[in-house]
Each structure stands twice: as C-alpha cells, then as structure tokens.
mmCIF file of the N, C-alpha and C atoms, coordinates in Angstrom:
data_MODEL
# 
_entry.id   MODEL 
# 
loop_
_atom_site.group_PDB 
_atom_site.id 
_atom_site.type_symbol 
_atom_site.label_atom_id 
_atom_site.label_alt_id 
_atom_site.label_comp_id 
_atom_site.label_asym_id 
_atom_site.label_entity_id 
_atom_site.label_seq_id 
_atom_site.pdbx_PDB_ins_code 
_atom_site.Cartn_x 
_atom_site.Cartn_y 
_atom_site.Cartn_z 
_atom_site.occupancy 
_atom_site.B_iso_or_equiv 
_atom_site.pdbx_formal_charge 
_atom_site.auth_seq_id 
_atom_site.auth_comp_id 
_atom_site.auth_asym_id 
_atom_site.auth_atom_id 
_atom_site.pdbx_PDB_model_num 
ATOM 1   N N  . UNK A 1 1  ? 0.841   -1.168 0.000  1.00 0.00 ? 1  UNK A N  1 
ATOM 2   C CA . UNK A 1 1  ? 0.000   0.000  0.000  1.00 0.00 ? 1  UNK A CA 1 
ATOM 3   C C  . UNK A 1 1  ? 0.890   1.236  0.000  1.00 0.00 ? 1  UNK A C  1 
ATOM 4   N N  . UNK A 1 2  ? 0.672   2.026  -1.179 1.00 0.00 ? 2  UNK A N  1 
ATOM 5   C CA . UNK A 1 2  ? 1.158   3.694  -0.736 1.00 0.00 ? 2  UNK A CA 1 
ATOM 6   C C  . UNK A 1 2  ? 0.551   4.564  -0.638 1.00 0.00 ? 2  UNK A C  1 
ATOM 7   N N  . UNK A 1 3  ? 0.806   5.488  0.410  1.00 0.00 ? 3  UNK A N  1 
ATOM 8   C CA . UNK A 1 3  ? 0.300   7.268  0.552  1.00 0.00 ? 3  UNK A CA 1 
ATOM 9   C C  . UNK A 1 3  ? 0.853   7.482  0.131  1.00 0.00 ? 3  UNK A C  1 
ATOM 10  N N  . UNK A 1 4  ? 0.153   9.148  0.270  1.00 0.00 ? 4  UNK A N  1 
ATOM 11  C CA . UNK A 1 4  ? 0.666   10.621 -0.313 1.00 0.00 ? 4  UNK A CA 1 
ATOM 12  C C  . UNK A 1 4  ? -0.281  11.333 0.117  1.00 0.00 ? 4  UNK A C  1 
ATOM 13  N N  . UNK A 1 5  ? 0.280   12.538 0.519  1.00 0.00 ? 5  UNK A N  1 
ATOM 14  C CA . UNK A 1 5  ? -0.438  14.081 0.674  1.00 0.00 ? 5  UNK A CA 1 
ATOM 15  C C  . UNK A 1 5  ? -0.951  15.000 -0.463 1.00 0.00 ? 5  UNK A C  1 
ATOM 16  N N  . UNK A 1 6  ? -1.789  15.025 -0.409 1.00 0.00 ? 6  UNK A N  1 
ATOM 17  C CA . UNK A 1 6  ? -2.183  16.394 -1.975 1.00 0.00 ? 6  UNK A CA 1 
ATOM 18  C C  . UNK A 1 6  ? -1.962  17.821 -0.877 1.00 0.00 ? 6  UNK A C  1 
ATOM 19  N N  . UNK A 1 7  ? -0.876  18.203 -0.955 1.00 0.00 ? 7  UNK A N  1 
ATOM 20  C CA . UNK A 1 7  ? -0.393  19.673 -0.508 1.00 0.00 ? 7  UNK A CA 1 
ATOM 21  C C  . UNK A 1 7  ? -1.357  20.552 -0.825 1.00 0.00 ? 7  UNK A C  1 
ATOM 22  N N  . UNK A 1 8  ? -2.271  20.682 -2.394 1.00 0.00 ? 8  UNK A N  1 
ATOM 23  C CA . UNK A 1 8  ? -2.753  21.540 -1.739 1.00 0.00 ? 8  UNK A CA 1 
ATOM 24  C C  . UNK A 1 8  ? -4.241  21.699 -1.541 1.00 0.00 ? 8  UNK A C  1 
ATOM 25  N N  . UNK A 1 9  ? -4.481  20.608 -1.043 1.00 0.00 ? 9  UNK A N  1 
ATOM 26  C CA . UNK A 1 9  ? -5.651  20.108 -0.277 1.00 0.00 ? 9  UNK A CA 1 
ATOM 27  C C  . UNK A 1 9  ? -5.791  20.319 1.597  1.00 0.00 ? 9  UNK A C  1 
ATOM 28  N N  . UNK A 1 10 ? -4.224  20.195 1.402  1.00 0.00 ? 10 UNK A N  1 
ATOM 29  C CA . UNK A 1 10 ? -4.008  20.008 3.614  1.00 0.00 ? 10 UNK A CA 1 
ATOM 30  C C  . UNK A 1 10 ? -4.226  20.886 4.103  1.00 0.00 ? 10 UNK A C  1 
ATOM 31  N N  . UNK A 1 11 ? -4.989  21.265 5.046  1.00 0.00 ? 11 UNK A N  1 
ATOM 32  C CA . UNK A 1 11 ? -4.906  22.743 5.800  1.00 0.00 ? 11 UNK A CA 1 
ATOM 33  C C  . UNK A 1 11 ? -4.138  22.618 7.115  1.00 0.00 ? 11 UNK A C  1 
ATOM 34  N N  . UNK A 1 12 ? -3.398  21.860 7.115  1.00 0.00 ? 12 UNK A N  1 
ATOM 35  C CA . UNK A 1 12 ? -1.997  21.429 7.804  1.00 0.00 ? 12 UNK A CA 1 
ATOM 36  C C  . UNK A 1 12 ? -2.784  21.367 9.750  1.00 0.00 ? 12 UNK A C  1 
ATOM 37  N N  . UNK A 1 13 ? -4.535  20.222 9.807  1.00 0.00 ? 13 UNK A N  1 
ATOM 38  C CA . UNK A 1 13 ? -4.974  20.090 10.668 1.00 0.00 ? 13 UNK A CA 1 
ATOM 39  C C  . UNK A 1 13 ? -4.214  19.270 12.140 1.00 0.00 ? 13 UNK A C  1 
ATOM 40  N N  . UNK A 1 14 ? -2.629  18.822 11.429 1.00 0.00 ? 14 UNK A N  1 
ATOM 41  C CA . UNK A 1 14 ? -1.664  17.733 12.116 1.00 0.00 ? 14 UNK A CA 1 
ATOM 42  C C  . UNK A 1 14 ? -2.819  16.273 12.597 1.00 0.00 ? 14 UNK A C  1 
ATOM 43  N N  . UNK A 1 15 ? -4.024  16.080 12.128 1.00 0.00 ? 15 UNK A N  1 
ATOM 44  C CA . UNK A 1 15 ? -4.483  14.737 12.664 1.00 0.00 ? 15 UNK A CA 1 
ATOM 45  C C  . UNK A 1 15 ? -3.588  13.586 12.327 1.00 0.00 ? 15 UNK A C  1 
ATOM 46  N N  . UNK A 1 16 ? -3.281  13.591 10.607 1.00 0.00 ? 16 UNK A N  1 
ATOM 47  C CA . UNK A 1 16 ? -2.195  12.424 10.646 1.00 0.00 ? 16 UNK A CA 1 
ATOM 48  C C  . UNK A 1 16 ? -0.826  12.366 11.226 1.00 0.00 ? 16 UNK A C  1 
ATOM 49  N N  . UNK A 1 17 ? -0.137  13.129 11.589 1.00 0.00 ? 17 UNK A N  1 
ATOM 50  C CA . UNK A 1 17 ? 0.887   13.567 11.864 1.00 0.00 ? 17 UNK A CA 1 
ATOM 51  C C  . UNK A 1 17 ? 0.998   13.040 13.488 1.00 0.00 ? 17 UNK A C  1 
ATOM 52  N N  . UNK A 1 18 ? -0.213  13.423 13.905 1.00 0.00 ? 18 UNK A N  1 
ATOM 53  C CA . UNK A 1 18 ? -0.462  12.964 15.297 1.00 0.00 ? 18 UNK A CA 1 
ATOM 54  C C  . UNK A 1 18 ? -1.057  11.589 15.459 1.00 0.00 ? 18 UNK A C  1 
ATOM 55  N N  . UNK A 1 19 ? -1.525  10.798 14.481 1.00 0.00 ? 19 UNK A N  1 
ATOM 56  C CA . UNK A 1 19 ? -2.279  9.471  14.589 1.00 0.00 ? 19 UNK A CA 1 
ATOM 57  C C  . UNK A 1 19 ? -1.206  9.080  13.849 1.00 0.00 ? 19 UNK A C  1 
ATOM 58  N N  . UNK A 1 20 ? -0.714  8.740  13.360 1.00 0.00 ? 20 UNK A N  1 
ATOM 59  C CA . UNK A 1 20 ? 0.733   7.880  12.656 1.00 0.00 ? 20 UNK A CA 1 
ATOM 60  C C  . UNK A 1 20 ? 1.702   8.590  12.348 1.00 0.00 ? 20 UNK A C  1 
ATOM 61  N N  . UNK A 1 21 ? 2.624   8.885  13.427 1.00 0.00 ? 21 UNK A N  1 
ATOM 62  C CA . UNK A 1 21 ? 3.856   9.456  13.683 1.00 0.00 ? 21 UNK A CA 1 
ATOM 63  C C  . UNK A 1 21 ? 5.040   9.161  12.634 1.00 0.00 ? 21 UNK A C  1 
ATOM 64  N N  . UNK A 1 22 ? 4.802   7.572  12.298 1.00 0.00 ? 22 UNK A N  1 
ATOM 65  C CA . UNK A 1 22 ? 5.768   6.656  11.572 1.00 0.00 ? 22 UNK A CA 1 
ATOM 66  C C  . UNK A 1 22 ? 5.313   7.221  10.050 1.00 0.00 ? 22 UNK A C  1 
ATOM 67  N N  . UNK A 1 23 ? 4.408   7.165  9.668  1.00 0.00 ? 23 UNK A N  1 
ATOM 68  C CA . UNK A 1 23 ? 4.144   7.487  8.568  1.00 0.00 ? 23 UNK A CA 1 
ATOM 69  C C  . UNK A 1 23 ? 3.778   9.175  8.029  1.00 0.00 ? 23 UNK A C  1 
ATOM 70  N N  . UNK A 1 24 ? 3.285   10.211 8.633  1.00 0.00 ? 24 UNK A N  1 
ATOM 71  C CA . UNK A 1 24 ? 3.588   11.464 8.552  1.00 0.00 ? 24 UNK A CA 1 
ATOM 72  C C  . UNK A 1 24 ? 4.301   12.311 9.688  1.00 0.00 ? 24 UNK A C  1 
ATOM 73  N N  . UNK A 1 25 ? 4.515   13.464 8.704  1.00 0.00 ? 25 UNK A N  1 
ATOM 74  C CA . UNK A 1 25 ? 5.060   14.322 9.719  1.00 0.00 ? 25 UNK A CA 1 
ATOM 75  C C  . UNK A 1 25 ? 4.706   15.764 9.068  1.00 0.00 ? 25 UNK A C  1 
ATOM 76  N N  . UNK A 1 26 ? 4.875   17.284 10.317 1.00 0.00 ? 26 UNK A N  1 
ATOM 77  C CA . UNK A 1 26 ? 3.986   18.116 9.751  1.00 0.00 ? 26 UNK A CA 1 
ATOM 78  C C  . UNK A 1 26 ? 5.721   19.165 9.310  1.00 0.00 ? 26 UNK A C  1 
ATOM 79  N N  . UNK A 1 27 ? 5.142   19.220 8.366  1.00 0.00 ? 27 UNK A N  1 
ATOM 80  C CA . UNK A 1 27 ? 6.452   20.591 7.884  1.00 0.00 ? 27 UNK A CA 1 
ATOM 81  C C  . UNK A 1 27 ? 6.079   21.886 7.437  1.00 0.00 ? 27 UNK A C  1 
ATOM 82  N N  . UNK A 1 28 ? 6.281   22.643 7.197  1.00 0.00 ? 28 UNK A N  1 
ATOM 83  C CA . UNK A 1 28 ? 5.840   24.322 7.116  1.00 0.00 ? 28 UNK A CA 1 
ATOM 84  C C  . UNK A 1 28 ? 4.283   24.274 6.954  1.00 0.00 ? 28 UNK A C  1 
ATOM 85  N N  . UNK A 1 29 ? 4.046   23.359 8.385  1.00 0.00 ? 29 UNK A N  1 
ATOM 86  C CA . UNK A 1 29 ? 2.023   23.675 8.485  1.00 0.00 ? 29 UNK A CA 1 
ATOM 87  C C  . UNK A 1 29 ? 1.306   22.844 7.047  1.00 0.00 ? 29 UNK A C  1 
ATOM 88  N N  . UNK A 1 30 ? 2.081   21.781 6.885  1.00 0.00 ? 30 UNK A N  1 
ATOM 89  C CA . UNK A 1 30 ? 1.388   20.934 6.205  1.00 0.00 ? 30 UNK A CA 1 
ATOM 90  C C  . UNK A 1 30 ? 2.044   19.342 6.183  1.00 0.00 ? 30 UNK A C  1 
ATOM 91  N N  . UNK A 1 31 ? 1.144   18.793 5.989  1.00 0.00 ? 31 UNK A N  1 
ATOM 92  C CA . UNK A 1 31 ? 1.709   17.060 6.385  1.00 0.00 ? 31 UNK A CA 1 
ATOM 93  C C  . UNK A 1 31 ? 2.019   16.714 5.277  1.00 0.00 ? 31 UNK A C  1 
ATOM 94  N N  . UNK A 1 32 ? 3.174   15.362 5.777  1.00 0.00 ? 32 UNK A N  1 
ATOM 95  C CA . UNK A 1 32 ? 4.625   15.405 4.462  1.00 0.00 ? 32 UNK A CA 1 
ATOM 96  C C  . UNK A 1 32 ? 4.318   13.906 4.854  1.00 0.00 ? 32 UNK A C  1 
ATOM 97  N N  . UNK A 1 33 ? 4.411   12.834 3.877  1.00 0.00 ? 33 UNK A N  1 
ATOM 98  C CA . UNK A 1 33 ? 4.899   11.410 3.831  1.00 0.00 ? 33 UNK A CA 1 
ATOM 99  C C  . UNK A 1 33 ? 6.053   11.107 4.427  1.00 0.00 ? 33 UNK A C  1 
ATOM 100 N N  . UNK A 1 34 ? 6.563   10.505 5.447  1.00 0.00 ? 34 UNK A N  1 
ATOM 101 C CA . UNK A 1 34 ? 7.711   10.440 5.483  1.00 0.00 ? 34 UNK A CA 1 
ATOM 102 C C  . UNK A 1 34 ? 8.419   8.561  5.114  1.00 0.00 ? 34 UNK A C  1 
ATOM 103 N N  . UNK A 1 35 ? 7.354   7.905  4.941  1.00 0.00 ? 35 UNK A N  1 
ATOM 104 C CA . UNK A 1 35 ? 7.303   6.719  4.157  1.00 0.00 ? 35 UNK A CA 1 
ATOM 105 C C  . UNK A 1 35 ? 5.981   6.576  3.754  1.00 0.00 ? 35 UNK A C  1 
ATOM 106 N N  . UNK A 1 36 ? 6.658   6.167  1.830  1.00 0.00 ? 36 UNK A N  1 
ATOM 107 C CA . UNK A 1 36 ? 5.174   6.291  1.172  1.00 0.00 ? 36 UNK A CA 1 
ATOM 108 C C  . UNK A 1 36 ? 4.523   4.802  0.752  1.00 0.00 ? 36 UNK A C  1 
ATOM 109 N N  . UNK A 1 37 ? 5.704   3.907  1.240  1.00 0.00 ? 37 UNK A N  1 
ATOM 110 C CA . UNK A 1 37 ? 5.358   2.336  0.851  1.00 0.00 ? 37 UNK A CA 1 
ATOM 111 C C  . UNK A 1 37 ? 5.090   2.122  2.640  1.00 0.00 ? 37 UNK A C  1 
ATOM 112 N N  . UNK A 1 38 ? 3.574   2.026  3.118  1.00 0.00 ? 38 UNK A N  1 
ATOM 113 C CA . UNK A 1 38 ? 3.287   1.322  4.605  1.00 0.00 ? 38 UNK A CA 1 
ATOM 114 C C  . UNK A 1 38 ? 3.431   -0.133 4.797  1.00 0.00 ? 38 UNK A C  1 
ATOM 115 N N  . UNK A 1 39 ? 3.963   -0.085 5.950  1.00 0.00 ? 39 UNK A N  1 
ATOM 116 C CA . UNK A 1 39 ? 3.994   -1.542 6.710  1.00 0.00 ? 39 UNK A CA 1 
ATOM 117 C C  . UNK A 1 39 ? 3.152   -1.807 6.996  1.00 0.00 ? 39 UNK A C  1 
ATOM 118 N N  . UNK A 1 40 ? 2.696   -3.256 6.376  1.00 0.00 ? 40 UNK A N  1 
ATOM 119 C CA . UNK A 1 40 ? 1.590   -3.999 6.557  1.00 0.00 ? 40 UNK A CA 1 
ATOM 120 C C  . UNK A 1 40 ? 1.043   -3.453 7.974  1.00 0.00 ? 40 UNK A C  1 
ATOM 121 N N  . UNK A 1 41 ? 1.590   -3.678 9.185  1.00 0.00 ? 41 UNK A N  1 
ATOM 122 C CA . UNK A 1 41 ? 1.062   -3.217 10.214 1.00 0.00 ? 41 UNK A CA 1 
ATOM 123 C C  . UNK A 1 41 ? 0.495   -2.025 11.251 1.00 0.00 ? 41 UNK A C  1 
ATOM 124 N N  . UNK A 1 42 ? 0.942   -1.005 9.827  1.00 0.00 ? 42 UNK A N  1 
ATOM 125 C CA . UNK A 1 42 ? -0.003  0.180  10.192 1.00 0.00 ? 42 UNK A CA 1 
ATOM 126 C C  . UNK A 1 42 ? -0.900  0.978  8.484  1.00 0.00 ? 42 UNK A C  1 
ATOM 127 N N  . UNK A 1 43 ? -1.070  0.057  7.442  1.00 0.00 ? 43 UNK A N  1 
ATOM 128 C CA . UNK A 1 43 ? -2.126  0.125  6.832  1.00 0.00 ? 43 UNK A CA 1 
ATOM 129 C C  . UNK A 1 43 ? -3.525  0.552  7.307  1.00 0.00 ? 43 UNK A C  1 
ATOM 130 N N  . UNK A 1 44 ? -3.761  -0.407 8.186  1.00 0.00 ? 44 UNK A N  1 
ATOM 131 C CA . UNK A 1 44 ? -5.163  0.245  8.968  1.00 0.00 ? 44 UNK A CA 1 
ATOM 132 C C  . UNK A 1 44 ? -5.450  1.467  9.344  1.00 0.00 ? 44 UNK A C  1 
ATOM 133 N N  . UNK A 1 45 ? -4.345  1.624  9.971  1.00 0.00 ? 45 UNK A N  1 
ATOM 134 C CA . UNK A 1 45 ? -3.772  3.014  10.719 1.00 0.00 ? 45 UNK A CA 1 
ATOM 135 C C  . UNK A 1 45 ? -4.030  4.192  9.857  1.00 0.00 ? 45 UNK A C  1 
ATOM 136 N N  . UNK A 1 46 ? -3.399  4.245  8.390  1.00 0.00 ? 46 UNK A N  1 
ATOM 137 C CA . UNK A 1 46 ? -3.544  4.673  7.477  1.00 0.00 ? 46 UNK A CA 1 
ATOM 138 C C  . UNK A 1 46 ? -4.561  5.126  6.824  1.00 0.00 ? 46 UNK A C  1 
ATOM 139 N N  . UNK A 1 47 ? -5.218  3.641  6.778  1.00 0.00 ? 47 UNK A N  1 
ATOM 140 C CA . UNK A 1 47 ? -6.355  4.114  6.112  1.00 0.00 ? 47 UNK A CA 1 
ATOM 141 C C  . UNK A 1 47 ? -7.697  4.747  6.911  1.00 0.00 ? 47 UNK A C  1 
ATOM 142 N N  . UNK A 1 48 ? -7.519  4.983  8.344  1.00 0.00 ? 48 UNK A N  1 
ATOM 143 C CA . UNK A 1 48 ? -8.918  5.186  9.284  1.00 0.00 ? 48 UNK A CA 1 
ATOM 144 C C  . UNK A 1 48 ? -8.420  6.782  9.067  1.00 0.00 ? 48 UNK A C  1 
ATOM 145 N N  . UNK A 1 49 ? -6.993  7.141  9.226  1.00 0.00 ? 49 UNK A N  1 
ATOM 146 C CA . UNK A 1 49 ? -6.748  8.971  9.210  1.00 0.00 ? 49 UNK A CA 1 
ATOM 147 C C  . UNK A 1 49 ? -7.048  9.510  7.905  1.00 0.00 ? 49 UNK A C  1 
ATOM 148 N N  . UNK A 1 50 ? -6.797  8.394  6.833  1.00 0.00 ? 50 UNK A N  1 
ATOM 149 C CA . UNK A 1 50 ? -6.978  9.040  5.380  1.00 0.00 ? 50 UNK A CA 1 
ATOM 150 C C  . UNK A 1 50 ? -8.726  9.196  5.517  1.00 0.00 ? 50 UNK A C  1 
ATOM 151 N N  . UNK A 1 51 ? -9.518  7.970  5.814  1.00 0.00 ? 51 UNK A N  1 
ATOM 152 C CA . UNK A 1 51 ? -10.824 8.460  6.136  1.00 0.00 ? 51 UNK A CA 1 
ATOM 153 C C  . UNK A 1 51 ? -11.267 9.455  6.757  1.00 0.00 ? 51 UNK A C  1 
ATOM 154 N N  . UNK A 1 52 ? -10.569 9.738  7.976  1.00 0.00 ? 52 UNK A N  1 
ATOM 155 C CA . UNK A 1 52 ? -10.786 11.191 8.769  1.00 0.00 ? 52 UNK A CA 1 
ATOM 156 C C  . UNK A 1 52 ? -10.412 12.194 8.395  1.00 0.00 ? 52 UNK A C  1 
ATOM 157 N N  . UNK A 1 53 ? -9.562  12.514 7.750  1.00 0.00 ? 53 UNK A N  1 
ATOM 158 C CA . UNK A 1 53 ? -8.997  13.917 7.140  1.00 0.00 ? 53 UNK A CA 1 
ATOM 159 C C  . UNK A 1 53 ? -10.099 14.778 6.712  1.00 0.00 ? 53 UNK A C  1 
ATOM 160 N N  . UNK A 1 54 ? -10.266 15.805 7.406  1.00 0.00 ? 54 UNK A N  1 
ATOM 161 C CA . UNK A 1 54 ? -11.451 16.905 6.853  1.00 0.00 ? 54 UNK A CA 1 
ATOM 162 C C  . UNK A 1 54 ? -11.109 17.383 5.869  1.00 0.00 ? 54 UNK A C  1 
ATOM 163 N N  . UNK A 1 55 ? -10.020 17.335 4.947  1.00 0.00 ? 55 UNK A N  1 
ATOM 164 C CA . UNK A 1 55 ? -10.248 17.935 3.725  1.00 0.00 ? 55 UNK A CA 1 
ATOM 165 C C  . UNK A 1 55 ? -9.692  16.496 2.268  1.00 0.00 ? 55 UNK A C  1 
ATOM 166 N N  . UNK A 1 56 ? -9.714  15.631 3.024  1.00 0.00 ? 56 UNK A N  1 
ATOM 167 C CA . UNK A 1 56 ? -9.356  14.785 1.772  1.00 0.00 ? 56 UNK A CA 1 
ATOM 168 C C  . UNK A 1 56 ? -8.110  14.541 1.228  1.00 0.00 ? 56 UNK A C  1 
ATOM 169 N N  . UNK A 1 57 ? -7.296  14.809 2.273  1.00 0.00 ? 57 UNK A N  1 
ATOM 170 C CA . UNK A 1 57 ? -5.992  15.288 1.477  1.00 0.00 ? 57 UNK A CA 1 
ATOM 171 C C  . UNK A 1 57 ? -5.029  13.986 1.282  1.00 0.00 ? 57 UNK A C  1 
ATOM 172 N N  . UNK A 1 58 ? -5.154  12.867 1.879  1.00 0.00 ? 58 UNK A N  1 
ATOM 173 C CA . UNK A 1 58 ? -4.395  11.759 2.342  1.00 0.00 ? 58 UNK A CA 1 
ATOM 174 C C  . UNK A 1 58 ? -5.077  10.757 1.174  1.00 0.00 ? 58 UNK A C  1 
ATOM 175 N N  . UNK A 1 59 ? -3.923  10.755 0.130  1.00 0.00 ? 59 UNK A N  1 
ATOM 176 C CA . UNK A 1 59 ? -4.641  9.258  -0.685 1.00 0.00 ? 59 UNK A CA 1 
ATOM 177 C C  . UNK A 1 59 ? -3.955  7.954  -0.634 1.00 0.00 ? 59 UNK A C  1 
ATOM 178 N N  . UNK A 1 60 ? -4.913  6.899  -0.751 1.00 0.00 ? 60 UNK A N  1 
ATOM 179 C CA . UNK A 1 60 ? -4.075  5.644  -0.822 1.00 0.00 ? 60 UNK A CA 1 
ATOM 180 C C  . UNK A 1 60 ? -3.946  5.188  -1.639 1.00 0.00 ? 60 UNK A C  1 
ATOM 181 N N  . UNK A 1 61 ? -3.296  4.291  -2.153 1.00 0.00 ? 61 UNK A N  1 
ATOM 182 C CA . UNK A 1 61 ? -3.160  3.198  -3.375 1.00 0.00 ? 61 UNK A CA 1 
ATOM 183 C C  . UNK A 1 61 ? -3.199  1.869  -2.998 1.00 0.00 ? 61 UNK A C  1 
# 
C-alpha cells in the first residue's frame, strides 16, 4: 500500500501527523509522507486517518 499528501488540499490540521507518527510528519504547516510504501502493520492506521482527514488530502493506493 502507498500514501501521499495532496499539498494543496491540507490545511496542515496535524491529525495524521499525530495518529501515525511513523508514517507522517507536519512541515511548514502541512503534512509530508515520510514513508510512502506502509507496513503492513499500520495500513489500517492509514487508512482510518486518510478516512478522517477533513479535507481529503491523504490518498491511498
């Protein structure tokens, strides 16, 4: 499975950043991939913040 951020979708809310540490992080007020291929064991993880994101910004593959 891979993420990615649509930059300019984020209104840099830090939910993912703060719900999967391992997988984002927040940089000039917007959330950055910091691995875009997830470990099987936080896929889930992944995909419940990409569901929560109030603006849509978190896609998966």
């Amino acid at each position: 499975m891979n993420v990615r951020v649509d930059e300019d979708l984020c209104s840099g809310c830090e939910l993912c950043a703060n719900s999967v540490p391992d997988i984002f992080k927040m940089e000039d007020n917007l959330a950055k991939v910091i691995q875009a291929d997830v470990p099987a064991n936080l896929e889930e993880d992944v995909r419940d913040v990409a569901d929560s994101c109030p603006v849509e910004a978190i896609i998966v593959d």
